[in-house]
N, C-alpha and C positions, 0 to 999 in steps of 0.2 A: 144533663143540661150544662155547656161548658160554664164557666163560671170564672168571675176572677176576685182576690182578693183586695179588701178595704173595711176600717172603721173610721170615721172622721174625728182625725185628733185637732182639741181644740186650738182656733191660733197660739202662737207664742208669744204675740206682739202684737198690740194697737197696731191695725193699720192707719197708713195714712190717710189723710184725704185729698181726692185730685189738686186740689188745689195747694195745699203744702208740701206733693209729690213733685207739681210745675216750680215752688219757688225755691226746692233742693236742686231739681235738673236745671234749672236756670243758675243757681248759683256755682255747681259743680261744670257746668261748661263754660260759666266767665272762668274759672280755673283752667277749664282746658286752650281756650283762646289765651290766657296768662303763661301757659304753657309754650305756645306756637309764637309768640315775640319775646318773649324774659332775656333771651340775651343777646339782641338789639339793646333793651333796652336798660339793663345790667350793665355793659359798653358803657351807652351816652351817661348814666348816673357816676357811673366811678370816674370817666373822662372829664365830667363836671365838676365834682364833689372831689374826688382823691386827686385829679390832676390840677386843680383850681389850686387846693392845699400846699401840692409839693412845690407848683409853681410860684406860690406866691412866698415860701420860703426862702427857694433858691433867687427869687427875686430883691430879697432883703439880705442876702448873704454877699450878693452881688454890688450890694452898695449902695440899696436905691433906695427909696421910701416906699416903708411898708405900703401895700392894696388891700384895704379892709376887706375881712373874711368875706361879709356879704357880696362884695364885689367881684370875689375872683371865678364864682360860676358862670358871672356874664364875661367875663376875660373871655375864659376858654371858649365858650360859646362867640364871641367875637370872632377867637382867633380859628375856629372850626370853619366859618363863613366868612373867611380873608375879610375881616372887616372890623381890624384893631384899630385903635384910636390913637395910640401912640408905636412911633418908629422901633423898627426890629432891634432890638440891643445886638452889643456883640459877642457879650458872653457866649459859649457855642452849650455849653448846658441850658441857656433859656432859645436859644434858637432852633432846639432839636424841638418843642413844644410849637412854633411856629410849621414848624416840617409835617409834624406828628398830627396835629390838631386834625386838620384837612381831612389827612387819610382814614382817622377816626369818623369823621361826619362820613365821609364816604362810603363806609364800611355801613356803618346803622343805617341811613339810606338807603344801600340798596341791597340790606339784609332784611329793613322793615317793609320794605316794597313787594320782593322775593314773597316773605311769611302771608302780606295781606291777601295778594294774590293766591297765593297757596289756599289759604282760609276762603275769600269769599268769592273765588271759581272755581273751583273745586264741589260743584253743589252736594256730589251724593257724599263726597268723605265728611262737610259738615253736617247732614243729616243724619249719617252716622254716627257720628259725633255727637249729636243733642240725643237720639234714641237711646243711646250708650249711658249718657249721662242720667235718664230715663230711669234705665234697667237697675243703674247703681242704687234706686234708694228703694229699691222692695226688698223684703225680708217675708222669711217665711210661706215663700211662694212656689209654683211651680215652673218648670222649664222646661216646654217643647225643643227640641231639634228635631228640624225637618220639615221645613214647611210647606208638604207639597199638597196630595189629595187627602192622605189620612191626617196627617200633621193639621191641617186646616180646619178639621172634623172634629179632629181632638181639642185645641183651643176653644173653639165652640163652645163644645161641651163643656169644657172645664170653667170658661166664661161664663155660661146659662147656670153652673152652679156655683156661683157667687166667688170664685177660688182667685187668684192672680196668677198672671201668666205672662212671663217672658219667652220670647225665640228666639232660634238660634237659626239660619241659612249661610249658605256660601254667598248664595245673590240673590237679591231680590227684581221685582218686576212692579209695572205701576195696578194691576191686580191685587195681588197679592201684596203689597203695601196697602191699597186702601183698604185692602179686609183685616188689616190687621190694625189700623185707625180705628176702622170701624166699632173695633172690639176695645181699643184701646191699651193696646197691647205692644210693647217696646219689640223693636225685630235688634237683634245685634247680629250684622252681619261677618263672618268667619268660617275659621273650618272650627268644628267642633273637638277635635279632637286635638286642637292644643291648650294647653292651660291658661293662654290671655283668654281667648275667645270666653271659657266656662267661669274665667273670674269676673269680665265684665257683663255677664248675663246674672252673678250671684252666688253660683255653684258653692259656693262657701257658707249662707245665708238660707239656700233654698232649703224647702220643705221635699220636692220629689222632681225627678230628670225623667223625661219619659223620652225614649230615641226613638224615631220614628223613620228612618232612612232604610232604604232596600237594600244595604250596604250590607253585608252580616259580619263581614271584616273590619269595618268601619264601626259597624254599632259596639264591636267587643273591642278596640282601640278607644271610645269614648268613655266607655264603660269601665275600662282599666284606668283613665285618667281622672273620671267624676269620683271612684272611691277612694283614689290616693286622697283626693283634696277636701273629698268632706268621707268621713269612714259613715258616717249617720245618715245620710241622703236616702231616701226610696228612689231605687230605680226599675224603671218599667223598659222592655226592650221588646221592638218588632223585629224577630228572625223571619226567614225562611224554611232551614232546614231545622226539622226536629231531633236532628244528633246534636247539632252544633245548641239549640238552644238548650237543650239540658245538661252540656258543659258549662255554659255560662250560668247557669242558674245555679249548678252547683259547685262550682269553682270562685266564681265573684261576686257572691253573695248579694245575689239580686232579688228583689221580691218576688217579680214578676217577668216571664220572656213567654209574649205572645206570638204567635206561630201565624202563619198565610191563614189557620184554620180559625184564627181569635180575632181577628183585627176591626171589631165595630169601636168604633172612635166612644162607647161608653164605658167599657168594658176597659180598655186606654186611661180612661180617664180617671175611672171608682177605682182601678188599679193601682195609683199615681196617689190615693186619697186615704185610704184604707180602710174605704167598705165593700162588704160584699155585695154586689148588684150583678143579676144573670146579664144575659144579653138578650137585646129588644126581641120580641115575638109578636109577628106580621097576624093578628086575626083578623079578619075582615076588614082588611086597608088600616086598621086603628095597631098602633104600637105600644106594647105593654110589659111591664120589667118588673121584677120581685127584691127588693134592696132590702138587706141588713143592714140598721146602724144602731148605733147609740147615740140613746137623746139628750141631748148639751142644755144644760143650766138653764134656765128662765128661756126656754125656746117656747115657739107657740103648740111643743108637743107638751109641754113640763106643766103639771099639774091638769093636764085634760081627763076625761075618760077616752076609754076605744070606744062606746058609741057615739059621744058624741065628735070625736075625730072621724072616723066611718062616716056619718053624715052629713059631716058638715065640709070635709076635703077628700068626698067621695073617693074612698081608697078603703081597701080591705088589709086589716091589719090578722095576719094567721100566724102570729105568734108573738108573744111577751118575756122576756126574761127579768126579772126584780132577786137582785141577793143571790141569785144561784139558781132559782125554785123557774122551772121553764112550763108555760102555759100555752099547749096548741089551741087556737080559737078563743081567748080569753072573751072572759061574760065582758057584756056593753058595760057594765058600771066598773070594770078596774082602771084603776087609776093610773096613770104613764109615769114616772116621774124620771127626773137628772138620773143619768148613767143607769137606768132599763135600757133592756136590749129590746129592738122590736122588727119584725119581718113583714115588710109592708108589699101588698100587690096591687098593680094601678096602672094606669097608662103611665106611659113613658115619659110626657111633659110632665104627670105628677110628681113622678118619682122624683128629677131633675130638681123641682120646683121644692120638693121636701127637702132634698140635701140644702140646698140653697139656706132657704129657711130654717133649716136645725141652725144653724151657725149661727142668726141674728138671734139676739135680744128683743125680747116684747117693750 
């Protein structure tokens, strides 16, 4: 039965919650809008502040009575909007400030004009832009590239089992964006296989890259550039050809490169996680999967029995590991505890629903 590798390593990191995830990407996109006008507005500050100063120097060297400091950023600002209160001198070093002021106002005008426009019609670059901002404050997460049939299958899943999930596409569409609202899940749009694209998605941060593109020359260009930047990352890769994918698996030191013959979106997923879970099995319309894991600290497996797990989350556990010592069919009264290994069969929403669950705290 084909099978793919996974044991679920615990987070690394508190995650956050939606709500102080919103007031990081809100704060990191006033940065980005602080970005797209700074030097408009860098210009008018030093035109104000450093030209008010020199101006009002050369203005007392010239002969005249001092212009209190605080005065001289409304000078300039005067002399920016032809709208000086006293007559042009004729010194030609304070005249060149008369000349200059203007062109200055001019310039930030209609550089801040230029930027606003740029920013708020520009609708999809600023959406871009906040999702991006988005993606920056997960840690410890997963990263789809590819968002198409299996791509969408696979965040699912990895959604339904409690994980985080950033994507990665070239373009998106108004479908295919709201399914990924839906999930709640940042899209960064790019090619994947440059290094902005995988820094603003995490690639540095994440937990596992899964490529999911029909590309096989594409997926091993991404693949060459996710391990330069994180050497630690799990990567999961959808090939085609079975030559080419067991180059990549053993040349780039992949976990995982599933073939046209692996590609169910769970299999994808437990891949990307590091447990063992077969792939779903159709018996009478009803879908049912057999998953390895280990049981994580004060989860609602950790200090149960197998029979009362067995009947109370109708799922058949067919085997136990504790310390080494491995039990097929263990008796109803053994006890589960943190880090036993256990081999669970059950329908498929169960399994989902257990990985989910091993991860929280009671």
């Amino acid at each position: 039965m084909p099978r793919s590798q996974i044991v679920v390593p615990p987070p690394q990191q508190r995650r956050l919650s939606r709500r102080s995830r919103l007031i990081r990407a809100a704060w990191r996109n006033a940065r980005a809008i602080w970005h797209e006008f700074r030097l408009p507005i860098v210009v008018l500050l030093l035109a104000l502040f450093g030209g008010g100063w020199l101006y009002g120097e050369l203005w007392v060297r010239a002969g005249y009575e001092r212009i209190p400091y605080a005065d001289l950023p409304y000078t300039m600002l005067a002399l920016m909007i032809l709208e000086s209160t006293t007559e042009m001198p004729r010194e030609p070093q304070l005249i060149i400030f008369w000349y200059l002021m203007p062109l200055i106002a001019l310039y930030v005008a209609g550089r801040g004009v230029f930027d606003f426009i740029n920013l708020f019609y520009r609708s999809d670059a600023r959406h871009n832009s906040w999702e991006e901002a988005v993606a920056s404050t997960y840690w410890d997460h997963i990263i789809v590239l590819g968002v198409g049939h299996l791509g969408t299958r696979v965040i699912r899943a990895l959604v339904s089992m409690g994980f985080e999930v950033v994507a990665i596409d070239r373009q998106s569409d108004t479908e295919k964006q709201a399914e990924l609202d839906r999930l709640h899940v940042p899209l960064v749009l790019g090619d994947g296989r440059l290094e902005t694209t995988l820094d603003k998605a995490g690639i540095r941060k994440a937990r596992a890259l899964i490529v999911c593109t029909s590309n096989d020359h594409m997926n091993l260009e991404v693949t060459m550039r996710a391990r330069d930047l994180n050497p630690d990352v799990r990567i999961v890769v959808r090939v085609w050809e079975d030559h080419f994918a067991r180059q990549i698996q053993r040349f780039m030191n992949v976990e995982a490169v599933l073939s046209a013959t692996d590609l169910a979106a769970p299999v994808f997923a437990s891949a990307a996680l590091g447990i063992d879970i077969t792939q779903t099995l159709d018996i009478n319309g009803v879908d049912y999967s057999m998953i390895r894991l280990q049981v994580a600290p004060d989860s609602f497996l950790d200090g149960q029995t197998v029979g009362t797990l067995q009947d109370a989350e109708d799922m058949d556990i067919v085997l136990h590991s504790h310390q080494g010592q491995v039990t097929v069919h263990p008796a109803p009264e053994t006890v589960v505890r943190a880090g036993d290994t256990v081999v669970i069969f059950a329908q498929h929403s169960k399994v989902t629903d257990v990985v989910a669950r091993n991860q929280q705290r009671r």
